[in-house]
N, C-alpha and C positions, 0 to 999 in steps of 0.2 A: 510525874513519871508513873506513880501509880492512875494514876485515868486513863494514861496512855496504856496500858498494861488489862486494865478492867475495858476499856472502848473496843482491844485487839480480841479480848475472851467474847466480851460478845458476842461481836462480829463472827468470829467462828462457830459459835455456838448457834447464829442465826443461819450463815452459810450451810451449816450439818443439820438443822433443820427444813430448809427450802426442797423443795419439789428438784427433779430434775429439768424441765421445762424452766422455773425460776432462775435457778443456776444458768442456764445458759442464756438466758434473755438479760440477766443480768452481766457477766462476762460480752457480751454482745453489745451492749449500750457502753460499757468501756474500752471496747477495743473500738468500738466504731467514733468513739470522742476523741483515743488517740492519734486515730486514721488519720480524722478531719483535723488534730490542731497541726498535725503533719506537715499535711497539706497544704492550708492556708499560712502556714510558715514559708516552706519552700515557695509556694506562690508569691508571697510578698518579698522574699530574698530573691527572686528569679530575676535574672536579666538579658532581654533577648539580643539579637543578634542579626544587623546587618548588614550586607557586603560594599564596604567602601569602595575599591579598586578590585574589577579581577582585570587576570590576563598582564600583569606586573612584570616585566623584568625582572631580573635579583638586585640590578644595580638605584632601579629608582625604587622597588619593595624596600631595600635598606632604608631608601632616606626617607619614605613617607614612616617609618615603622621607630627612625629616632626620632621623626617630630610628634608620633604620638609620643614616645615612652617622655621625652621630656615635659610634653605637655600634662601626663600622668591618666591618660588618657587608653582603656584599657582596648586589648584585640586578640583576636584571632586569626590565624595564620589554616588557612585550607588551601586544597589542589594543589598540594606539594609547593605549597610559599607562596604563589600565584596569587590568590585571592585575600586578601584582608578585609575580615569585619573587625566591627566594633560597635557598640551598642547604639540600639536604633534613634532613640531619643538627638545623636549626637554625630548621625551622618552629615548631616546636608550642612549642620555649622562646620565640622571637620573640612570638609569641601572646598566651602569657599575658603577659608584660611589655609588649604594648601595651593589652592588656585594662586591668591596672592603671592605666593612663593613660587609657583611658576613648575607647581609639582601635579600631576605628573605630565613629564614632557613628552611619553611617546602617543600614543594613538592618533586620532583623524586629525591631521593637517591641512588646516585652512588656508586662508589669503591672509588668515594672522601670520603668516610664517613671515612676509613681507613687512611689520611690525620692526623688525630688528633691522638694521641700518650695515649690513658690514661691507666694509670698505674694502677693493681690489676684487670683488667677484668678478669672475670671468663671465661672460655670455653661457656658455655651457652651464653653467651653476643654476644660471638667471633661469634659462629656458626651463631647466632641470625642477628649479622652484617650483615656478606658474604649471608646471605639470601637475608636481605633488598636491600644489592650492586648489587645484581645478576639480581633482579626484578626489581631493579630499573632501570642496563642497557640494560635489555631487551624491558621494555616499551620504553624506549628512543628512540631501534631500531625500536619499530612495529610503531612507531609513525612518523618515517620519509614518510610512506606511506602519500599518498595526501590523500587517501579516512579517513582517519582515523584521529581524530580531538584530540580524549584522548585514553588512554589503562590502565588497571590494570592486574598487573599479580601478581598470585599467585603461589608458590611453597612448595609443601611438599616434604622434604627430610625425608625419615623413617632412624632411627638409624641402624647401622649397627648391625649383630647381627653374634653369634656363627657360628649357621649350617646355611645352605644356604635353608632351606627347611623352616625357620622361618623369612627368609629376603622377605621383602615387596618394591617392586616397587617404584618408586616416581612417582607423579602425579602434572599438572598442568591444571590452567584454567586462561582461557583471556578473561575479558570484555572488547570491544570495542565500543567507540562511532562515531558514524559513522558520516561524514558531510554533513548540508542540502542535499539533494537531490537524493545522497546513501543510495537506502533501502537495499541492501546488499552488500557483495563483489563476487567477482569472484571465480570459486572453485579455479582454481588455484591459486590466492592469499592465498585462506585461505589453501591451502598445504601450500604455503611459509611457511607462518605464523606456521604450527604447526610444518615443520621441524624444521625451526629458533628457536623452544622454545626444542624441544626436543635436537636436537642438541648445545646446550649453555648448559645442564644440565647433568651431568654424570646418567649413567642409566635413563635416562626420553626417555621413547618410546614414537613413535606417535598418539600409541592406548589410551594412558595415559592423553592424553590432550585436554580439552573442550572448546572452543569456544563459546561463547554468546553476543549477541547484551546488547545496551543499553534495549530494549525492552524485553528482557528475551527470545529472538528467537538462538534455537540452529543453528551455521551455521556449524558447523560440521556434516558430512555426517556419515554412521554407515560403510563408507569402510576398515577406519581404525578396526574397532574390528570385520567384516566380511571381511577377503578376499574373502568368492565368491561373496559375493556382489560389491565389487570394482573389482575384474575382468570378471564381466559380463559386467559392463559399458565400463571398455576398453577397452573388446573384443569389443562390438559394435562400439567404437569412431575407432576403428584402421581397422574394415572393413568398415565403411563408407569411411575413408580416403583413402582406396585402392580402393573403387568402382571411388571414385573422382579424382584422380591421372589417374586411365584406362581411366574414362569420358570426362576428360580434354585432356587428349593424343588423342583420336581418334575423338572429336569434334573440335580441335584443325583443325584435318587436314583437315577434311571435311569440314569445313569453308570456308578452303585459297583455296581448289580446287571449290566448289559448291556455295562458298556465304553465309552469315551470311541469319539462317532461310531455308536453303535448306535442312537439314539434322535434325534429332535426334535420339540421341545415348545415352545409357541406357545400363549400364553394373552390371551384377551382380557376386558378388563374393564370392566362399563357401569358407570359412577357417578353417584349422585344429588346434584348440588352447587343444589339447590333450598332454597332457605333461609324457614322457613314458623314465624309466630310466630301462635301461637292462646289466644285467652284469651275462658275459657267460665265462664260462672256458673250452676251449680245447686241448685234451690230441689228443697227435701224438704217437701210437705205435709202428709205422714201425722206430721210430727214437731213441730208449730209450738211455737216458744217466748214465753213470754212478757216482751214488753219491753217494757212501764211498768204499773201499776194504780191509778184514784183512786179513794179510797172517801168518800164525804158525807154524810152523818148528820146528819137533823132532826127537832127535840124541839118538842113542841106542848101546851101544859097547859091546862083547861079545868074551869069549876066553872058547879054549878045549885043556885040558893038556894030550896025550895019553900017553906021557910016559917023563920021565922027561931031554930026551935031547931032544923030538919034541915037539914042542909050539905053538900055530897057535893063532890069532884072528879076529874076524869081526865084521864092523860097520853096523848099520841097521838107515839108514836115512828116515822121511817123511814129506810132507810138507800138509798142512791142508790151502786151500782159501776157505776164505767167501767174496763174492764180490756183495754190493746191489743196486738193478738199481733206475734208477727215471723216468719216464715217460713225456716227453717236453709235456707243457701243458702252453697257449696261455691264459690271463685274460684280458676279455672286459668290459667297462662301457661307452655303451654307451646312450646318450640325444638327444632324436628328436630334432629340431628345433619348434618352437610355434609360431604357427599364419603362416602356411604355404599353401599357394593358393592351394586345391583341386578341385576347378571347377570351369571354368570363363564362364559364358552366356552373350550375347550381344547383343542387339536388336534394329534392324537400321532401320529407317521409310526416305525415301529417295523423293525428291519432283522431279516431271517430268520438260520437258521442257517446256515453253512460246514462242511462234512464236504470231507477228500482221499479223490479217487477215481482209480483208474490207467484212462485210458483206451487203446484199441485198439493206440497205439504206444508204449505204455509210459510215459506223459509222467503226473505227478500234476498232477489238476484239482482247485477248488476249487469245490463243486457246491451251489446253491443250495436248501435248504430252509425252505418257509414255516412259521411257528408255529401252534403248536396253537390254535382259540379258548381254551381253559382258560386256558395263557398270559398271553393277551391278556386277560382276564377280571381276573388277578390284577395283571397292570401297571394297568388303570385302576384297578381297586380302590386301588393303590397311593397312587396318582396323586389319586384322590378325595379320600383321606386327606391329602394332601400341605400340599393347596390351599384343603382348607376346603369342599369341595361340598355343595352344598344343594338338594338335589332341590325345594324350596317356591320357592324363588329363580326353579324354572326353568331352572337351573345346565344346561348341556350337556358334554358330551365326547363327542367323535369319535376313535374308533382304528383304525390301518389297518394290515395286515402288509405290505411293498412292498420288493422287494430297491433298496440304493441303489446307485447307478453308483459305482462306483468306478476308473472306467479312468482318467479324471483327473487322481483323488487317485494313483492309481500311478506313471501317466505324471510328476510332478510331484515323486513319491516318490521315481523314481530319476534324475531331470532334478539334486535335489538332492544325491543321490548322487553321482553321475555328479562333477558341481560338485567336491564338497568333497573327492571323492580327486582329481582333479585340482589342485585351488587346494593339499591335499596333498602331493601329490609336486612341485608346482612350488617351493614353498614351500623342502621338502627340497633341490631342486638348485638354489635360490639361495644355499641355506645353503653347500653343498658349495662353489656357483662361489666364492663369497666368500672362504669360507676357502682354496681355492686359489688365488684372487687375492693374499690377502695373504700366504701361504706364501713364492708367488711372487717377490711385491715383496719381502719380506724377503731371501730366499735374494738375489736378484739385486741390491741393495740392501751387504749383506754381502760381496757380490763387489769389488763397487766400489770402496763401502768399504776393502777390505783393500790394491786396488792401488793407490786413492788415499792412503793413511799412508802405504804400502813405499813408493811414491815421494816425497814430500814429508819422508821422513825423509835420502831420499838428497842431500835439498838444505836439510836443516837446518844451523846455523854447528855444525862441528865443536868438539868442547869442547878448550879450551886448556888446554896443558901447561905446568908451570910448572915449570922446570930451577931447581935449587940455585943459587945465587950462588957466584961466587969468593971468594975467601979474606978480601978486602979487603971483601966486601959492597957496592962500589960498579959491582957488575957489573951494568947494566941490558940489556944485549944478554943477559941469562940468559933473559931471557922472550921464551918463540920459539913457534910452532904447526905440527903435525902434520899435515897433511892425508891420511886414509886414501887409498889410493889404489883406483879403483872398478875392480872387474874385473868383466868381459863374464858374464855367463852362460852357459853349453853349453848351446843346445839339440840335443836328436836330427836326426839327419837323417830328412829327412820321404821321401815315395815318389819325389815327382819329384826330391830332389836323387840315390837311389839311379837312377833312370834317367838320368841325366846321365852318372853314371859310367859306367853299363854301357851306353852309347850311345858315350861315349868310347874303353872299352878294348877292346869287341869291337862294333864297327860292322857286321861282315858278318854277327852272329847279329841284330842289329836289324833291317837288312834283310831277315833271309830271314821273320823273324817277319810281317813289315808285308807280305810277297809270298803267305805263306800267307794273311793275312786278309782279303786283296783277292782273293786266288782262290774261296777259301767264299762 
């Protein structure tokens, strides 16, 4: 008790000694110990958290909420009861064990629902089923999309009926909820999508199916119930793509011959998207065939009696053709081609040459000269070749020799220049400041350090000496303690304690010195 008591006087007699800097770098190294063992507490106690089931009824949230508590199985209740977690480690096993139980029963309804066998369904039920299974497998599908978070899909199947003049279409419609940061999808997704639905549905057209955000925005286009208006847009996407394909082809070349920026090339393309079906029959006269022939044949016999021992008689034969021709005749049907190149125009802007020239002050210039026709002769030739030209077509090309500005592209040049050794060497003297920041703090840090131990070891409990026993062994006054005794440190004497002295022992040279300094 008393060391305990003698270890506490110390210690405050050390703390009421210490600097005020000490004091607080010391309070600092123990608040900052408590911080962290805090910390690393709560971090090792922590347990996170997540979402089993949202979107729960109350009636199946009760029962999946007693097979955890039975199972001892801990959660959390959010979105006003809706949603249950429970610690992540322990989802996906949680899961399957309530799946086996057949929990929970509501959400997407498959072709599992026909799993269960129950006896006396009516037809209405049946059909009523195979709707719910069908919508249900389809959400399932459009929901494998990333973009897409949930789906509802609806199906009307119309009953079948007598005449075909009183049979109605089916129709469908998809709400989709789209995920953070998808404000819509891509049209060609949302083709996917409404083949995907039209295709899964017997009779469901594409013109038949509607699309809608969570937001109540149509993403369905009106291509589907206007063909011209869906093939106007593909006329334009499939002539952009042909101007782009020529573009790429003969900028291409001009590149690898003249250099990236020596050329630009601009192609335009007319397209015939006129759709024209002809169907012609021709007859050949000079070749007629024949396609049927009757022939009739009639026998006539005939006798003259002049006298009754001469007898004579005669047969009278004729034969009767009817024979009727056909006319060889040739039946055509024929289909243009759609979307077939009628006129390609092409327009080439070509950059001259660069030669260095010293002018009058000695400075090198970069002095512009035009190209030869020949040249230019051989780039369009190129160029013709490139693209497919067709003089029958009407095919045009225009070529021009035309220096291009480039004071822009320079200014621009070394704007970024300029930038990146800049944002360079900044770069560099963050790095340097850093590193001698933390130099710094170390070094200074290490200082501290070493006077914060030296002194906290001078107020550590001295270690106890344990003296021999006397002779009898019942000597308990043998165990005694040492206390080093602390001695002062020497320091040097500093400037002003040597002027103290020699202020002291010869006073009249300190005067005469302070009488000459006030005289200068």
């Amino acid at each position: 008790m008393e060391n305990i008591k003698q270890y506490f006087s110390n210690l405050m007699d050390y703390v009421s000694r210490m600097t005020t800097s000490q004091v607080m770098m010391l309070f600092g190294v123990i608040a900052g110990s408590v911080v962290g063992i805090v910390i690393v507490v709560g971090w090792l106690g922590s347990v996170s958290y997540a979402p089993l089931y949202t979107n729960l009824d109350q009636t199946e949230a009760g029962e999946v909420i007693t097979y955890l508590s039975d199972n001892k199985i801990k959660y959390n209740l959010v979105n006003g009861g809706k949603t249950i977690e429970i610690p992540t480690d322990d989802v996906y096993k949680t899961r399957i064990a309530l799946a086996s139980q057949g929990l929970p029963r509501s959400g997407i309804v498959g072709y599992s629902i026909f799993d269960q066998n129950n006896l006396g369904m009516t037809d209405f039920l049946q059909n009523l089923n195979f709707r719910r299974a069908l919508e249900g497998e389809i959400t399932r599908t459009i929901m494998q999309l990333h973009e897409v978070q949930a789906a509802r899909v609806h199906i009307v199947m119309p009953k079948e009926r007598l005449f075909k003049k009183d049979a109605k279409s089916a129709t469908a419609s998809v709400v989709l909820k789209l995920r953070g940061g998808s404000t819509t999808l891509d049209k060609h997704q949302i083709k996917g999508i409404t083949h995907l639905v039209a295709s899964s549905v017997e009779g469901l057209m594409p013109s038949n199916i509607s699309i809608i955000d969570y937001n109540g925005n149509l993403l369905t286009s009106g291509s589907e119930s206007d063909p011209l208006a869906g093939l106007s847009s593909s006329q334009l996407e499939v002539r952009k793509q042909i101007e782009a394909y020529l573009q790429d082809k003969a900028q291409s070349m001009m590149d690898d011959v003249l250099g990236n920026g020596k050329a630009v090339i601009r192609v335009t393309a007319d397209l015939n998207f006129q759709q024209i079906e002809r169907t012609s029959e021709i007859f050949d006269a000079n070749s007629p065939s024949i396609r049927s022939e009757e022939r009739v044949k009639t026998t006539l016999a005939t006798s003259d009696k002049s006298d009754e021992t001469n007898e004579s008689s005669q047969d009278d034969n004729s034969e009767t053709v009817i024979t009727n021709y056909e006319l060889n005749k040739t039946v055509e049907h024929l289909v243009n081609a759609v979307g077939t190149i009628d006129r390609i125009s092409i327009a080439v802007m070509v950059d001259g040459k660069y030669s260095p020239q010293e002018n009058a002050d000695g400075v090198t210039e970069m002095i512009y000269e035009p190209r030869s026709q020949e040249e230019l002769d051989r780039f369009a030739s190129i160029i013709r070749n490139a693209v497919g030209f067709d003089s029958q077509r009407n095919d045009q090309i225009e070529m021009i020799n035309i220096a291009f500005d480039k004071q822009d592209l320079t200014y621009q040049q070394d704007m970024l220049d300029s930038m990146y050794e800049r944002e360079f060497y900044v770069d560099i003297a963050k790095k340097v400041g850093y590193f001698l920041l933390i130099a710094f703090l170390l070094l200074y840090f290490k200082k501290k350090s070493k006077k914060l131990f030296a002194a906290m070891a001078t107020i550590a409990p001295p270690p106890q000496v344990i003296r021999p026993a006397g002779k009898g062994g019942n000597d308990v006054e043998g165990f005694a303690t040492e206390l080093e005794p602390i001695v002062q440190e020497k320091r040097e004497p500093k400037l002003i304690d040597k002027m103290q002295e020699t202020t002291k022992e010869e006073p009249e040279e300190i005067a005469r010195v302070i009488k000459t300094m006030m005289v200068e």
